[in-house]
KOLGU-293945 format. One line per 4 residues: number of its first residue (from 1); for each residue x, y, z of N, C-alpha, C, O. Coordinates in steps of 0.02 Angstrom, whole numbers. Each point is the difference from the previous one (the first is absolute). Example, Ala and Ser with C-alpha at 12.3 -4.5 7.8 and 13.67 -1.06 7.14 Angstrom:
KOLGU-293945
1 = 660/-284/390/-45/59/0/45/60/0/52/-1/33 | -70/54/-69/42/59/3/-39/55/37/25/55/8
//
This chain:
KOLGU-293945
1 = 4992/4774/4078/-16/-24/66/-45/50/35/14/60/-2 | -60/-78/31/-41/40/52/38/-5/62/49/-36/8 | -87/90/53/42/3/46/-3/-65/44/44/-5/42 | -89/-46/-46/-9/-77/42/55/-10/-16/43/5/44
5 = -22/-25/-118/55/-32/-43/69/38/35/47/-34/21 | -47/78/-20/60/47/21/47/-28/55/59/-14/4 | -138/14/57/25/-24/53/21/-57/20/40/-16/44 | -71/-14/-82/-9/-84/17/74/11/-38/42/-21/39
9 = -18/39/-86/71/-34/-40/39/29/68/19/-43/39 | -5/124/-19/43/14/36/23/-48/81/52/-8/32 | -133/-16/-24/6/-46/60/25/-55/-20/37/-22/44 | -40/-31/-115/20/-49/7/76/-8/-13/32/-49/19
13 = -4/110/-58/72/14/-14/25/4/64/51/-34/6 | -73/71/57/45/9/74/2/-57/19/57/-21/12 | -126/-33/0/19/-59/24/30/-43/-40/13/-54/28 | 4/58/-88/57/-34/-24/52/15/33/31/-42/33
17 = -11/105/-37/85/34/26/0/-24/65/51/-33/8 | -87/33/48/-7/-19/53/10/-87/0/42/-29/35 | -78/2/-72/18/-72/7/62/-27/-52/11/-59/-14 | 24/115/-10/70/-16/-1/37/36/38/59/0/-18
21 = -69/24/53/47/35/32/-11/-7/89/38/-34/33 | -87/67/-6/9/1/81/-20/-66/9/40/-29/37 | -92/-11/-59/-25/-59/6/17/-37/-26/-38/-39/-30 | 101/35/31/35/-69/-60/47/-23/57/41/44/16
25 = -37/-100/17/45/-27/48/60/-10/-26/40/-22/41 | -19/30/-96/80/17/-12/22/60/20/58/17/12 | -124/25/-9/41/89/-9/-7/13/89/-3/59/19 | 0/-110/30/-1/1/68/57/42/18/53/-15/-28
29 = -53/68/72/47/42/16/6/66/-55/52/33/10 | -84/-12/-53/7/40/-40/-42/55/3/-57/-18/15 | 62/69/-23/-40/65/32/-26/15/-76/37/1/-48 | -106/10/46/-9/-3/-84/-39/76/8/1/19/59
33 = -21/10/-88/-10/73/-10/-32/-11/-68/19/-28/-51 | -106/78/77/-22/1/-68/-36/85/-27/-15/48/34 | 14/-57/-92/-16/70/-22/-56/6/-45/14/-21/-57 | -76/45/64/-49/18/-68/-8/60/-4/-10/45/41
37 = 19/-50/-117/-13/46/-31/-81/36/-59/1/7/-62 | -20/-3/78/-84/-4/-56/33/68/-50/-5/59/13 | 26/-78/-49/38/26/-76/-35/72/-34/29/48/-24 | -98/-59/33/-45/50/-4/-26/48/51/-52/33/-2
41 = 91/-35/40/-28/37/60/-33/66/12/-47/14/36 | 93/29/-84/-40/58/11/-65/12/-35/-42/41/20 | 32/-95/-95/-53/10/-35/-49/-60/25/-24/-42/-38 | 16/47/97/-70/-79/33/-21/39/19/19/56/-17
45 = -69/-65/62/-73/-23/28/65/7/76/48/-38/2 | -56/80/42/38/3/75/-28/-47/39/30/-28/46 | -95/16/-64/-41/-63/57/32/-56/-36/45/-25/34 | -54/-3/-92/24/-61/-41/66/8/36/3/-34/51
49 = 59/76/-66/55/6/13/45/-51/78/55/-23/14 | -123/29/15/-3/11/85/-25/-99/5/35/-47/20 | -72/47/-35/-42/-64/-33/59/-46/-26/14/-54/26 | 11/76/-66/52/-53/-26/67/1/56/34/-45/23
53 = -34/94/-16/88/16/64/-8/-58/69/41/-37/27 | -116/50/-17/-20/-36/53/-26/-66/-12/-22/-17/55 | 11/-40/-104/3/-37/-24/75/-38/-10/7/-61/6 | 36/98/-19/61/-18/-23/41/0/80/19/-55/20
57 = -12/94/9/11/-7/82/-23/-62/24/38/-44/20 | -120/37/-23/-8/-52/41/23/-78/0/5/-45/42 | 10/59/-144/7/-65/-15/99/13/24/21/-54/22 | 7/82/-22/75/0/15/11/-22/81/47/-36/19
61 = -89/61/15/-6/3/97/69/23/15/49/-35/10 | -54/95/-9/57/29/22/13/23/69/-45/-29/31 | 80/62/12/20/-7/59/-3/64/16/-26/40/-39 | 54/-16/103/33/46/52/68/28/-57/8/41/-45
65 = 34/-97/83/52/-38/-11/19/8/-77/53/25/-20 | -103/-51/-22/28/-18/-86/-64/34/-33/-47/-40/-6 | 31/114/-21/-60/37/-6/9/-24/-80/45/-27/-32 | -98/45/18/-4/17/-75/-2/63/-51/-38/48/5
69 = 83/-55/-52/-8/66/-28/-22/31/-56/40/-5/-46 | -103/44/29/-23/39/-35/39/44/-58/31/51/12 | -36/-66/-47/45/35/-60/-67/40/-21/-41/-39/-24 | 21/97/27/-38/49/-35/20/52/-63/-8/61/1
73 = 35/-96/-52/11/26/-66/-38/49/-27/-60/-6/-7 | 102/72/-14/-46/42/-25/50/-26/-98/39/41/-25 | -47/-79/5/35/-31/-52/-7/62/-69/44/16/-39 | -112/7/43/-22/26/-92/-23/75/35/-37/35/-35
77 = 53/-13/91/16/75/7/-93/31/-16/-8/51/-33 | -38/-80/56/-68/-1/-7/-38/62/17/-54/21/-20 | 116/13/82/-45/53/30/67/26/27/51/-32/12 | -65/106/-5/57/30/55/23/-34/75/-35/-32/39
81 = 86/46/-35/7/-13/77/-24/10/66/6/-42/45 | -39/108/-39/-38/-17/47/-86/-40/10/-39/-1/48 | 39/-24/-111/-72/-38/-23/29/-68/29/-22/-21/53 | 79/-19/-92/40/-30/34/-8/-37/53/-20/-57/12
85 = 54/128/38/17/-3/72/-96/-21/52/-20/-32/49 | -7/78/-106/-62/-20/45/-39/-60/-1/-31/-24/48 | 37/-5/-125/-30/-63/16/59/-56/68/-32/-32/43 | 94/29/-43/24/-25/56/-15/2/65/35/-30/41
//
């Protein structure tokens, strides 16, 4: 996959979860909470990284109230910790 492909899958996977979940009029009254994670994180592209996070937000529309949350995986140990800390 190139990075178009990347994004476009990560965006169309949230609005799935979203249209089973916050936007599904059965799940009315239910506080749904969502989380991405980009698996590769420490070994991307920090602009791509940012690009996809914010893609994936917009398609979720998250709140004040009900935020969204960023999972930033350092998974395969790519770089020391404070290399890490700085791309965050």
């Amino acid at each position: 996959m190139n990075n178009e492909q990347s994004k476009a899958l990560a965006v169309e996977c949230t609005r799935y979860a979203r249209s089973i979940t916050k936007d599904d009029p059965s799940q009315e009254g239910t506080k749904w909470a969502y989380e991405f994670s980009p698996e590769t994180f420490s070994d991307s592209d920090p602009d791509f990284v940012v690009d996809v996070c914010e893609a994936v937000k917009e398609a979720w529309g998250p709140s004040e109230q009900n935020p969204i949350i960023f999972n930033l995986p350092a998974t395969v140990e790519m770089s020391t910790p404070n290399v890490y800390a700085d791309q965050i």
